[in-house]
C-alpha atoms as one frame of an Amber mdcrd trajectory, in Angstrom:
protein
  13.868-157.420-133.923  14.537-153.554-134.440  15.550-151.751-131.764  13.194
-148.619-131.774  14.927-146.025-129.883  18.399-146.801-131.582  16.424-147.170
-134.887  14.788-143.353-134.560  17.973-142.134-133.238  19.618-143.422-136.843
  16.896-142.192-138.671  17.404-138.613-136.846  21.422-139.356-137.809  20.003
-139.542-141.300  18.405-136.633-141.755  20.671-134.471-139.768  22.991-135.318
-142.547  20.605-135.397-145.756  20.134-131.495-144.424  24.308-130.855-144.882
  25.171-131.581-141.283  28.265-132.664-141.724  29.636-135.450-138.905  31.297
-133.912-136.350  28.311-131.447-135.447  25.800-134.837-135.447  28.520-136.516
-133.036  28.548-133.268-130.650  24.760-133.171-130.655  24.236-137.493-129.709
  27.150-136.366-126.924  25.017-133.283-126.258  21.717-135.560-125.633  23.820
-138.371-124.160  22.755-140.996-126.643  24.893-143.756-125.739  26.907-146.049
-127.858  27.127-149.453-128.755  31.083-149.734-126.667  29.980-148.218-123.065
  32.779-145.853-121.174  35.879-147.953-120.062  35.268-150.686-122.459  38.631
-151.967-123.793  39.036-151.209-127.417  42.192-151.180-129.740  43.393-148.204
-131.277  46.407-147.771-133.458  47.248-150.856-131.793  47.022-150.482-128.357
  44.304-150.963-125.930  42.755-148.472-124.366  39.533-147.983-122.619  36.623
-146.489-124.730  35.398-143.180-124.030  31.853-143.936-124.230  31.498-140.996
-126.598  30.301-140.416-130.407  33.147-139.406-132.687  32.752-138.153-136.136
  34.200-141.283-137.893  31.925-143.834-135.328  28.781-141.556-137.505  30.472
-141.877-140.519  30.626-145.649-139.929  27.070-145.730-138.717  25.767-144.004
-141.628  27.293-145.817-144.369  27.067-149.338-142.905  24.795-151.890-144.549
  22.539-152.285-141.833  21.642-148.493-142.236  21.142-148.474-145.987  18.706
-151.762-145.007  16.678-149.680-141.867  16.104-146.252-144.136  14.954-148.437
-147.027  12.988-150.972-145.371  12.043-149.634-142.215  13.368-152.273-140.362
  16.733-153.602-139.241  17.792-156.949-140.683  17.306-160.376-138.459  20.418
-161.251-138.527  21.896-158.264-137.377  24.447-158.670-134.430  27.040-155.864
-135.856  28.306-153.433-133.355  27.680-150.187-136.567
């Protein structure tokens, strides 16, 4: 079952960057409107092997990822998010 809020929020991802937004600007403005992310604030996550707790904030290369995964591609296409999907992209 889709999500609808994080589904519009990808579609607005989408678009943002269909228009030349490139992804740090789309990351500022999710901060800006304090769209959350899939790994809340103080989550432990490794980075460059370490852990450390998450910031709870959108970085350029967490849109990147967004917008290129699979499960992406599948929403904008189909209009709806696969059944299967459990990813955290």
């Amino acid at each position: 079952m889709e999500n609808t809020e994080e589904a519009a929020w990808v579609r607005r991802m989408a678009a943002w960057r269909q228009a030349g937004i490139g992804f740090h600007v789309i990351a500022k403005e999710l901060n800006n409107s304090h769209v959350l992310t899939k790994i809340p604030k103080g989550t432990p996550i490794k980075f460059r092997g370490r852990l450390q707790p998450s910031s709870g904030l959108w970085q350029y290369s967490t849109v990147r990822t967004v917008l290129e995964s699979k499960h992406t591609k599948k929403l904008l296409e189909t209009g709806c998010k696969p059944k299967n999907s459990t990813s955290d992209e």
